[in-house]
C-alpha positions in Angstrom: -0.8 -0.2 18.7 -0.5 -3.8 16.9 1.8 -4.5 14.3 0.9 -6.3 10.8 3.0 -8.8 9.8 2.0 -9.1 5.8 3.6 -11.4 3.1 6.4 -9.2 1.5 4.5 -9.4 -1.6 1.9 -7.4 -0.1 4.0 -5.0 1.8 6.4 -4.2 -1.0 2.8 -2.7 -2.8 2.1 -0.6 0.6 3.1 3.1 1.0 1.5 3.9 4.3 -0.8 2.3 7.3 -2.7 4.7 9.1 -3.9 2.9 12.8 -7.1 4.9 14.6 -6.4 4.1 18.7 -5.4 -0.1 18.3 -7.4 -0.6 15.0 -5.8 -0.3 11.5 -8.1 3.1 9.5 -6.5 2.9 6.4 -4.2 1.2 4.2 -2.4 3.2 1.1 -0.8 1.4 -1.5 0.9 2.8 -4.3 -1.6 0.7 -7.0 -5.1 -0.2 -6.2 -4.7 -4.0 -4.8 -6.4 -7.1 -6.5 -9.7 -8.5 -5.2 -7.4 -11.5 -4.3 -4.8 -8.8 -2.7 -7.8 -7.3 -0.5 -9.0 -10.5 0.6 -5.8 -11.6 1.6 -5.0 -8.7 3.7 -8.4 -9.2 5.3 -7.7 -12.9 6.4 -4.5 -11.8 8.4 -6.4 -9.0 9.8 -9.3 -11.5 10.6 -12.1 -8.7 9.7 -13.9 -7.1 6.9 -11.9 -4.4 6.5 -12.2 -1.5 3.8 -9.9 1.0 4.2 -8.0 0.4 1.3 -7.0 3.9 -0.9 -3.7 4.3 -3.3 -1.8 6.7 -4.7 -1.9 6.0 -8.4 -5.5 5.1 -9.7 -4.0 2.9 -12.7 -3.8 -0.7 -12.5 -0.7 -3.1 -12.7 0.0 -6.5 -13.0 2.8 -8.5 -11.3 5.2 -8.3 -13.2 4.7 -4.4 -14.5 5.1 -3.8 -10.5 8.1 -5.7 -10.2 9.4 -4.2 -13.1 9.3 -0.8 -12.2 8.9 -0.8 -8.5 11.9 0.8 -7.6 11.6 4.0 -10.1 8.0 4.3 -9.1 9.0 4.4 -5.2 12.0 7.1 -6.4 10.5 8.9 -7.8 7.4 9.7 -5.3 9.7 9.7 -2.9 11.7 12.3 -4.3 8.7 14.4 -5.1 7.1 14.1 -2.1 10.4 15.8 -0.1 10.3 18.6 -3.2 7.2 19.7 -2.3 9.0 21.3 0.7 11.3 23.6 -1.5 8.5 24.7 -4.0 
């Protein structure tokens, strides 16, 4: 399995990277990434890749992101382990 080494700018936005045998499949973020975003990611990864998906279908800039990164990431992850117990 190889490991990505992103900018923590991009890797702070990431919830989970799925990898099919060596090969990254997919690539879930909690937002939708930027045009700019995607075609960053696809320079490190040195391929057209297009696996990207998110959680949330609204968009955010920067600085809504980094202002509420840390409830956002809370709170899913909170719900998430709920589900168990409904």
């Amino acid at each position: 399995m190889i490991k990505l080494i992103l900018p923590s700018h991009l890797e702070d936005k990431i919830f989970e990277i799925k990898f099919n045998s060596d090969n990254i499949s997919k690539i879930v973020s909690y937002f939708p990434f930027s045009e700019s975003e995607k075609q960053e990611i696809q320079s490190i990864l040195k391929n057209e890749f297009s696996g990207f998906y998110s959680i949330f279908t609204d968009y955010v800039t920067d600085e809504e992101w980094n202002r509420t990164k840390e409830q956002i990431k809370k709170k899913f992850h909170d719900e998430l382990f709920d589900i168990d117990t409904l």
